[in-house]
Every structure is written in C-alpha cells, then in structure tokens.
C-alpha positions, 0 to 999 in steps of 0.5 A: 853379238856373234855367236862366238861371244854368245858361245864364250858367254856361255861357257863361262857362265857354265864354268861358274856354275860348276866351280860354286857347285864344286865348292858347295860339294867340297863344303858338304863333304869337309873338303879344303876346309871350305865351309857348306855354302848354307853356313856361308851365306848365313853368316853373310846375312848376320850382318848389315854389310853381308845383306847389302852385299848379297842384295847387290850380287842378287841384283847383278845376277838378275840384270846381267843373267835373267832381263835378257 
C-alpha cells in the first residue's frame, strides 16, 4: 500500500471522525433536532437487534481499524 492510499485512508477515517464528533455536539446542544449520542446509543441497546448491530460495527471497527 502506497502512501497515497495510506494518506487517502487517513483522511477519511479522519473525516468520520469529525462528522460523529459534530454530530455528537450538534446532539449536545439541541442542533438539527439530532439527539445526543448517549440517548442514541442506549435506545439501540434496548433491544436485541440494536445489540446485535452494535456488537457487528464494534467488531468491524476493530478488524478494520485496531488488528493492523
């Protein structure tokens, strides 16, 4: 892998991270109607589905961002 696509790949883990972190703020301060994440995520754990998806996208996160 060049660094190019190293570069690429960075940039856009980068932009993610800034869009959950505006949307965690916007959530925060009653912006766009978006809820705060932590009301977010805890209505995704009241359910079995919302569990499973969350275990799923953990487990993606993980291979994909932290097993390099």
């Amino acid at each position: 892998m060049g660094a190019p696509v190293r570069d690429m790949t960075l940039a856009i883990w980068a932009a993610l991270a800034a869009a959950l972190v505006g949307s965690a703020v916007a959530g925060r301060l009653g912006l766009a109607g978006l809820a705060p994440l932590g009301r977010v995520l805890r209505g995704a754990r009241s359910t079995v589905l919302g569990r499973s998806a969350l275990v799923i996208c953990w487990a993606w996160l993980g291979w994909h961002a932290f097993a390099r």
